[in-house]
C-alpha positions as CSV (number, residue, x, y, z in Angstrom):
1,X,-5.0,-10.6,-12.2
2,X,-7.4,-8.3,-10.7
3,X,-10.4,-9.5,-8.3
4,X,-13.1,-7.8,-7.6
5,X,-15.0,-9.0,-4.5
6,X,-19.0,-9.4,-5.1
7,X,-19.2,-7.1,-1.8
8,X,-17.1,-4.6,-2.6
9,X,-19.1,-1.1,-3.0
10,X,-19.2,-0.2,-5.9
11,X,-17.8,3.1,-5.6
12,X,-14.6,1.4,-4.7
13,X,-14.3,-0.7,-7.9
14,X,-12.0,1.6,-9.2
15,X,-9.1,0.5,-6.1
16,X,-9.6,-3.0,-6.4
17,X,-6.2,-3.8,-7.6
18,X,-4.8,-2.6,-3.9
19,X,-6.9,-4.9,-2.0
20,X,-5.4,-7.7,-0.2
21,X,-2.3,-8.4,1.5
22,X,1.3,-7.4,0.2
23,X,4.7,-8.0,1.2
24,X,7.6,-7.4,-0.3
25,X,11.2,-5.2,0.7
26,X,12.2,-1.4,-0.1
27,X,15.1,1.5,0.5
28,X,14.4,4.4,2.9
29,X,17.3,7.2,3.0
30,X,16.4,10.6,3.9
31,X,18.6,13.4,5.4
32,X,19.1,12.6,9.1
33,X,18.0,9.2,9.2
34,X,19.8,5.6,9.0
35,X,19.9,4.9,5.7
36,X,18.6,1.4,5.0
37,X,17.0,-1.4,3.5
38,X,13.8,-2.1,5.1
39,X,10.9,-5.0,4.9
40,X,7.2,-4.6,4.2
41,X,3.9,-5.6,4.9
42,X,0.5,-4.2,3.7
43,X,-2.8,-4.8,4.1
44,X,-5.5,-3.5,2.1
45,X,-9.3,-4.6,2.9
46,X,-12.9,-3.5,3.2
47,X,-16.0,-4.1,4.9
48,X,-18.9,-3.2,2.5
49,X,-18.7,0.2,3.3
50,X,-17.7,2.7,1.1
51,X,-13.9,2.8,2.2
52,X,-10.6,0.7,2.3
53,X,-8.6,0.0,5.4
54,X,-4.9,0.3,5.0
55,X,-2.1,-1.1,7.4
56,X,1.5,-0.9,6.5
57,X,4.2,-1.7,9.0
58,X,7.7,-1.9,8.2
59,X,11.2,-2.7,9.5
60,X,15.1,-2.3,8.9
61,X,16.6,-5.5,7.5
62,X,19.8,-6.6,8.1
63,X,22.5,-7.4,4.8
64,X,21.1,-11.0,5.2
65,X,17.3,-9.6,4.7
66,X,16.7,-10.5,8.6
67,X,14.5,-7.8,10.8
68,X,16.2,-6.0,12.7
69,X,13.9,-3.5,14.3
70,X,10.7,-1.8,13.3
71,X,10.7,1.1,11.2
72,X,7.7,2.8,10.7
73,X,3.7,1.5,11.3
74,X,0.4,3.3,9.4
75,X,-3.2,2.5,9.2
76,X,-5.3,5.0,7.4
77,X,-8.7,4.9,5.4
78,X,-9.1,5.6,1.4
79,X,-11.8,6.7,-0.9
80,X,-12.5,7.7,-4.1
81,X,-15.3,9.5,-6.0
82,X,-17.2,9.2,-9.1
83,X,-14.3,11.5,-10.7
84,X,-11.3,9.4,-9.9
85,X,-9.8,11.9,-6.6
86,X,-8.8,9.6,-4.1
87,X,-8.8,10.7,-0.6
88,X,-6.7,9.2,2.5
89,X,-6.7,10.1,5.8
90,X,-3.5,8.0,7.6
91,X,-2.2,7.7,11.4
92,X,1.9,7.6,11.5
93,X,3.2,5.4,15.0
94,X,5.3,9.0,14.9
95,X,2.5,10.9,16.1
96,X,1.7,12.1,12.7
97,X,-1.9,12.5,11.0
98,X,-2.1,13.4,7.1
99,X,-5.1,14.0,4.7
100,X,-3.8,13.1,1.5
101,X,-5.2,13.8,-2.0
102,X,-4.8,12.8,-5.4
103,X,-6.0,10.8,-8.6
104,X,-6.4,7.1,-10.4
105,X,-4.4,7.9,-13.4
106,X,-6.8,7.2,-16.5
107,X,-6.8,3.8,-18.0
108,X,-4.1,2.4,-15.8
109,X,-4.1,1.3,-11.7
110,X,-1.7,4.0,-10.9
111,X,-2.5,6.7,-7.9
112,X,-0.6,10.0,-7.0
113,X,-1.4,11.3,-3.8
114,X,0.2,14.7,-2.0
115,X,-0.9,15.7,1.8
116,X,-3.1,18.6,2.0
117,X,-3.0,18.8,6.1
118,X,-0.9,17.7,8.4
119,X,-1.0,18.0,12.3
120,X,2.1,16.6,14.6
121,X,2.2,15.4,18.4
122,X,4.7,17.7,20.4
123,X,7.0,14.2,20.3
124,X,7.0,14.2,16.4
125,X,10.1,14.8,15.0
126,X,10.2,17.3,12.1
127,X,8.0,17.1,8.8
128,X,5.6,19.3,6.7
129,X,4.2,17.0,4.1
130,X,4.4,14.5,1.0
131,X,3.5,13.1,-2.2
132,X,3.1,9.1,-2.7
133,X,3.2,7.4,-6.2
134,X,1.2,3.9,-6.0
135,X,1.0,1.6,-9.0
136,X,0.6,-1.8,-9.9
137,X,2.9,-3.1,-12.2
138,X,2.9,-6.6,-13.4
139,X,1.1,-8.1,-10.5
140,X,3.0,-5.8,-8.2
141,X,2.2,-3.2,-6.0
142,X,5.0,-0.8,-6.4
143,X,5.1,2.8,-4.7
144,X,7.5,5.4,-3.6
145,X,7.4,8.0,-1.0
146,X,8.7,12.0,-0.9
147,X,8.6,13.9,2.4
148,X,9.6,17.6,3.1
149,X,10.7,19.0,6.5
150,X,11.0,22.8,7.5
151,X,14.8,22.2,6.5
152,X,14.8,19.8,3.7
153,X,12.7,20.2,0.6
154,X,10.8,17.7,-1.0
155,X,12.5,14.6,-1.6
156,X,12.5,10.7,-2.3
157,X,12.4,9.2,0.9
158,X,11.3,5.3,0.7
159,X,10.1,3.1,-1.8
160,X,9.3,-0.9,-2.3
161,X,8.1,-3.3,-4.6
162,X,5.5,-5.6,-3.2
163,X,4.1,-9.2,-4.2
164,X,0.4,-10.4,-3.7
165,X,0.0,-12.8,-0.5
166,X,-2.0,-15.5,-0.8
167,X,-3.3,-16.5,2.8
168,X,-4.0,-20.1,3.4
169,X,-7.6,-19.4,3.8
170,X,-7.8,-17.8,0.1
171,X,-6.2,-21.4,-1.1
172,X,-8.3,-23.0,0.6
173,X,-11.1,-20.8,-1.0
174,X,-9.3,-21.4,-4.9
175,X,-9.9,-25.0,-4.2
176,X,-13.5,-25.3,-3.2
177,X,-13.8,-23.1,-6.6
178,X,-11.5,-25.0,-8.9
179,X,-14.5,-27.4,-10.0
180,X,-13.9,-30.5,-12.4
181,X,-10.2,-30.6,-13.4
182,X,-9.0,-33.2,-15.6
183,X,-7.5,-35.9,-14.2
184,X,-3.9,-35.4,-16.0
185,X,-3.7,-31.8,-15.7
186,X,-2.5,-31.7,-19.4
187,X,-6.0,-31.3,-20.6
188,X,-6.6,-28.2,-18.8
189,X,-4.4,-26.3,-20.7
190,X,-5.3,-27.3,-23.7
């Protein structure tokens, strides 16, 4: 189910379905990097303000699903306008900066986004843009990545399927709203 919070601007009604926090396991395989299965966490949240924080780390998993090492970190802010175009703006730990842009799909919570800049510290190894799929799929948050470099074209490069975490404050929070249950428990589904 889909919250939206009572202080959410309203111009961001339209993303709801990302906020929170997500975690949840994914493939990465591109063209001269370890191919691997990888673990993931992501944040989405907001202040009031007309924009969502986003923080995503990740890292490779072993064939037992333990971390091994960190993968890859981003944090980044998204918008969107009165005519459905989201915009992102997102900070690679790679020394990579990207302006994405792209669209809520009508009548479903599904976003495509594809960079329209990108800009690279000297120490950045080699890469000239992108195009994300995000969707929400049965109470999951679901995307998949493609990336291009000067010498591979546009590919698949990671994706993951992600479940909503609940943090022990929101239960706490669920319970102070739960009101007058029946005693049995029967009767409330009834």
């Amino acid at each position: 189910m889909i919250e939206i919070p009572s202080d959410l601007n309203p111009s961001l009604v339209p993303l709801a379905f990302l906020l929170g926090n997500w975690a949840g396991a994914g493939v990465s395989d591109f063209p001269g990097a370890e191919k691997c299965n990888f673990g993931q966490e992501v944040s989405f949240s907001h202040d009031g303000r007309d924009f969502i924080e986003y923080q995503s780390r990740t890292w490779v998993l072993d064939a037992e699903g333990n971390k091994v090492k960190p993968l890859e970190t981003e944090s980044g802010f998204w918008r969107i306008d009165a005519e459905r175009k989201v915009e992102v703006v997102m900070v690679r730990d790679d020394g990579v900066v990207e302006i994405w842009y792209g669209e809520l799909a009508d009548k479903k919570p599904q976003i495509d986004l594809v960079t329209d800049a990108v800009a690279r510290t000297a120490a950045s190894g080699p890469y000239s843009g992108g195009k994300r799929l995000y969707g929400y799929v049965k109470g999951d948050l679901m995307w998949v990545g493609e990336k291009q470099t000067p010498e591979v074209p546009l590919r698949p490069y990671m994706s993951a399927q992600l479940k909503k975490v609940v943090t022990p404050e929101e239960v706490a929070e669920m319970a102070r709203n739960l009101g007058d249950l029946p005693d049995d428990g029967i009767a409330f589904f009834k």
